[in-house]
C-alpha positions in Angstrom: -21.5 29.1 4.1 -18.2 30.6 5.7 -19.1 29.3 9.0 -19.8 26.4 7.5 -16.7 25.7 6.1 -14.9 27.0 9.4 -17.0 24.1 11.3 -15.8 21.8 8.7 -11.8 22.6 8.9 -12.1 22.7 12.7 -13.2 18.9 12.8 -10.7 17.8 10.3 -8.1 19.5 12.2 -9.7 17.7 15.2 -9.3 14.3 13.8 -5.7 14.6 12.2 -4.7 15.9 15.9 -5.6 13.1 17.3 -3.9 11.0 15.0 -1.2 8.8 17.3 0.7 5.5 16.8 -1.6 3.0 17.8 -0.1 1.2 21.2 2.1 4.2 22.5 1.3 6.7 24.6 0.9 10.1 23.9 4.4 12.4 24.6 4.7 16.3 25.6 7.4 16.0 22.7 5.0 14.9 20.0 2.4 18.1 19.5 -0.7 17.8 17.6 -0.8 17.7 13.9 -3.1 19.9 12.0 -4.7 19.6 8.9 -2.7 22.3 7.6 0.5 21.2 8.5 -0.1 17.9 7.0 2.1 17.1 3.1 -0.2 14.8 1.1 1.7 13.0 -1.2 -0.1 10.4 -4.1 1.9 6.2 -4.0 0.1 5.4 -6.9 0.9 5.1 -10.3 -1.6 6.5 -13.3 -3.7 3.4 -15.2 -2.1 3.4 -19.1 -2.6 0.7 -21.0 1.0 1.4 -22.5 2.5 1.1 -19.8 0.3 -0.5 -17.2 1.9 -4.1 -16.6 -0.2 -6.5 -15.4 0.4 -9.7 -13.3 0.4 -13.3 -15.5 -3.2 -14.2 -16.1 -5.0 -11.4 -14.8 -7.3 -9.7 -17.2 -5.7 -7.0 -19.9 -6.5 -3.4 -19.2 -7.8 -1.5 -21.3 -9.7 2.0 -22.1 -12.3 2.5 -24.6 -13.8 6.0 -25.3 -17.4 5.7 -25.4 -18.1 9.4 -25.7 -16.8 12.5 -26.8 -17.8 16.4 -26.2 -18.2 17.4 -30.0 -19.9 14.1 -30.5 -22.1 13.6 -27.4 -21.4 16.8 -25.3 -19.3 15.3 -22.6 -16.2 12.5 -22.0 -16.4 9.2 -21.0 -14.4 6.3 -21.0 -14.9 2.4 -20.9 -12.4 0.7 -18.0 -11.9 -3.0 -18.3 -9.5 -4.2 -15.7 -8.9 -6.1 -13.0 -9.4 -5.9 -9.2 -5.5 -5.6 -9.0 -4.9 -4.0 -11.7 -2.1 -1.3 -11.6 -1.7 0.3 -7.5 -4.2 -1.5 -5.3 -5.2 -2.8 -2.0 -5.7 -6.5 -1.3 -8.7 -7.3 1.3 -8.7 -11.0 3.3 -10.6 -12.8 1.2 -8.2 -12.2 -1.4 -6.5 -15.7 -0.3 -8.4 -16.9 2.5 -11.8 -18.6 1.9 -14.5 -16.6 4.4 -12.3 -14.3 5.3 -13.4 -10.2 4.3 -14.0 -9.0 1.2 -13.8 -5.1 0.4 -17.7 -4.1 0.8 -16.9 -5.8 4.8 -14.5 -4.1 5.4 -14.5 -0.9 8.0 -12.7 2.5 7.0 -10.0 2.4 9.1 -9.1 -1.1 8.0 -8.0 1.3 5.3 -6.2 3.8 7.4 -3.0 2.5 9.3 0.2 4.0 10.4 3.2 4.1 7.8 6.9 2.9 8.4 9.3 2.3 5.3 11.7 0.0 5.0 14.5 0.7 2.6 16.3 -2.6 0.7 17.0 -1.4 -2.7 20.8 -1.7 -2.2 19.7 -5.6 -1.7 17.1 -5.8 -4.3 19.3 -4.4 -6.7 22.2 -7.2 -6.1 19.3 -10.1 -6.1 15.9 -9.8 -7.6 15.1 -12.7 -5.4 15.8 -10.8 -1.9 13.5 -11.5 1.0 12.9 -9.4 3.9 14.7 -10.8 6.9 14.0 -10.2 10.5 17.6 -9.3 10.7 16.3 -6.2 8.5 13.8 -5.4 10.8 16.0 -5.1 14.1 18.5 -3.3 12.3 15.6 -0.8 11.1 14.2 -0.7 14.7 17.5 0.2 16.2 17.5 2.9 13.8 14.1 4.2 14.0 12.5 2.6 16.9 10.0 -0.1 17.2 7.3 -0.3 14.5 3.8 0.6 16.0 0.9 -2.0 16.6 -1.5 -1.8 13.5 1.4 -0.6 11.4 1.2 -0.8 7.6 4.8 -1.7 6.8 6.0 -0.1 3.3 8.8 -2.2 1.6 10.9 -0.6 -0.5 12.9 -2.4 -3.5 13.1 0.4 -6.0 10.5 -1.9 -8.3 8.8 0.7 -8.8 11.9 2.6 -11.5 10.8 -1.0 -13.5 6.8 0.2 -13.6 5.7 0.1 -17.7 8.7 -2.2 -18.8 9.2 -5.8 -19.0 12.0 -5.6 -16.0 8.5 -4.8 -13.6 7.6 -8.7 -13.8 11.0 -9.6 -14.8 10.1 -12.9 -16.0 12.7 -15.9 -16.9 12.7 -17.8 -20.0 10.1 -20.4 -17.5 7.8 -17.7 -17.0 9.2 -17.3 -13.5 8.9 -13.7 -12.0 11.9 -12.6 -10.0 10.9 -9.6 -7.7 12.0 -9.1 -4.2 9.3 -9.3 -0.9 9.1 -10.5 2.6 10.4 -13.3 3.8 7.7 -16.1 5.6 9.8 -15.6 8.6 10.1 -12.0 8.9 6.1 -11.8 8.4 5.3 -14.0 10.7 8.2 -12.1 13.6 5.7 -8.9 12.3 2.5 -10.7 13.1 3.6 -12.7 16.5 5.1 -9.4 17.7 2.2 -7.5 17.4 3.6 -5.1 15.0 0.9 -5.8 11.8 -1.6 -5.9 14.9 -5.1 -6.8 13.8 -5.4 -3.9 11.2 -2.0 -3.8 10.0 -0.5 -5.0 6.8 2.7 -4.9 4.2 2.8 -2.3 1.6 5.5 -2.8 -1.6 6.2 -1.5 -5.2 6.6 -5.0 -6.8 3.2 -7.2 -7.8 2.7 -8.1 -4.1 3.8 -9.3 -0.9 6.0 -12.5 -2.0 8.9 -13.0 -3.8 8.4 -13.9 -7.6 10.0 -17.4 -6.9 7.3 -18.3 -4.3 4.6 -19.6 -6.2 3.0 -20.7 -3.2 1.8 -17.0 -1.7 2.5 -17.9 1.5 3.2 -14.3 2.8 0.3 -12.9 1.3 -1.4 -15.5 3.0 -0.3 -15.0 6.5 -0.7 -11.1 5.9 -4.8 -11.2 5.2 -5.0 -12.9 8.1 -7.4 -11.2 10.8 -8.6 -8.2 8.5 -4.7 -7.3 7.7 -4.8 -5.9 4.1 -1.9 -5.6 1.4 -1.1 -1.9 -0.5 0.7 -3.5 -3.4 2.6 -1.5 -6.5 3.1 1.4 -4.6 5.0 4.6 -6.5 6.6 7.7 -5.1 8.0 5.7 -1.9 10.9 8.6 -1.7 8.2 11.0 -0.9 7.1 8.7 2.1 9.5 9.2 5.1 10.6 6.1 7.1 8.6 6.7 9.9 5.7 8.9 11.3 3.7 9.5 8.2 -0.1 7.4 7.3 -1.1 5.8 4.5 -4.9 6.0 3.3 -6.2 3.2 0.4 -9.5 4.9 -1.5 -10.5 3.1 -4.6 -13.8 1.9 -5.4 -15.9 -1.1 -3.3 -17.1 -3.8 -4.8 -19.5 -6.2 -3.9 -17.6 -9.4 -2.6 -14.4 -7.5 -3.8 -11.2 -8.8 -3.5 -9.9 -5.7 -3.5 -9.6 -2.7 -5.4 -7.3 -0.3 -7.8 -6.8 2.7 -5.7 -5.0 6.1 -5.3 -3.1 5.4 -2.2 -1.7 8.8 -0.2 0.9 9.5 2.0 -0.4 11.6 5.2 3.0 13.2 6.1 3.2 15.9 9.5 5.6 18.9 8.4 8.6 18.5 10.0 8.7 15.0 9.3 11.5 13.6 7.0 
């Protein structure tokens, strides 16, 4: 059994050190990472009903004990909820007819470089802020340029709103006001290369789009070509601007649009 487990830590270790940003090369500068030196921080909120807001129309969530352990000698609950209910991932088919669902898709669909983008300052002054390109330059020349295949985090600071009525932030119309990308600065992320073919947009808010586009443009263009979207993401401070990963588990449905998931933060030591 103990060489067992010394096998097993020796692959893992293996894998996280090869773990590299897709499209650049390897550098003397950049040593391996090991699974011991690696932080693992949870971006998901907990599933409450009290406090668990969910998008107009889905389905309410709920929990329903079914069992107890003086009544039935264990604990069990009944889950009712949507595929998108609380932090989830989005697969293709989401939006695009014949596109993949989440029982098509491949692990490391589900496995992506992280880079964070920081615009609460801008969120906070207008609910309705987009993502520009201008954004992303002035993040590059900061940080450098995003990886190919990159899973690009967006935060607004939604996620302070989470259990609250300011979360969908809804207008007397019914209108949600939250901050996303812009069309423009997803499509400069796709025709660049930097969302690659298994990249994608991460954010805190309900998704993707801001509330005022009705139209779900961006999340179309980001499910495009096996591109997924990590949506009400929590504990973005933990997750450093650049150099950490981000792994979506959750459970696989059949035809699923997606799933509700415990996203983590894969973050080197070292890295802030």
């Amino acid at each position: 059994m103990a060489r067992r487990r010394k096998v097993l830590a020796a692959g893992m270790a293996g894998l996280f050190g090869a773990l590299s940003w897709p499209g650049r090369t390897a550098q003397a500068s950049v040593p391996p990472v090991r699974l011991d030196q690696l932080t693992l921080v949870n971006l998901s909120h907990v599933n409450d009903p009290a406090t668990t807001n969910v998008f107009p129309g889905d389905p309410a969530f709920s929990l329903e004990t079914i069992a107890t352990i003086p009544e039935d000698g264990y604990f069990l609950q009944f889950v009712r909820e949507g595929e998108h209910t609380g932090t989830h991932w989005g697969a293709p088919g989401h939006f695009n007819e014949g596109a993949v669902l989440a029982d098509q898709m491949d692990p490391g669909d589900l496995f992506l470089p992280a880079v964070k983008i920081d615009v609460r300052d801008k969120a906070s002054a207008d609910p309705d802020y987009a993502l520009t390109i201008g954004d992303i330059k002035a993040w590059e020349r900061r940080h450098g340029r995003i990886p190919n295949d990159s899973m690009v985090v967006l935060w607004t600071g939604w996620e302070s709103r989470w259990g609250t009525p300011a979360f969908p932030n809804l207008d007397e119309n019914g209108v949600i006001h939250q901050p996303g990308f812009s069309i423009p600065a997803v499509r400069w992320l796709i025709d660049t290369g930097r969302l690659g073919r298994r990249g994608g947009t991460g954010i805190d808010t309900f998704s993707p789009d801001v509330g005022i586009d009705e139209t779900y443009t961006v999340s179309k263009l980001v499910y495009q070509r096996r591109r997924i979207s990590l949506e009400i993401l929590a504990n973005l401070a933990k997750l450093p601007a650049t150099g950490a990963w981000v792994l979506a588990g959750g459970p696989i449905n059949r035809n699923g649009s997606g799933s509700t998931a415990t996203i983590f933060g894969l973050i080197p030591r070292g890295v802030d």
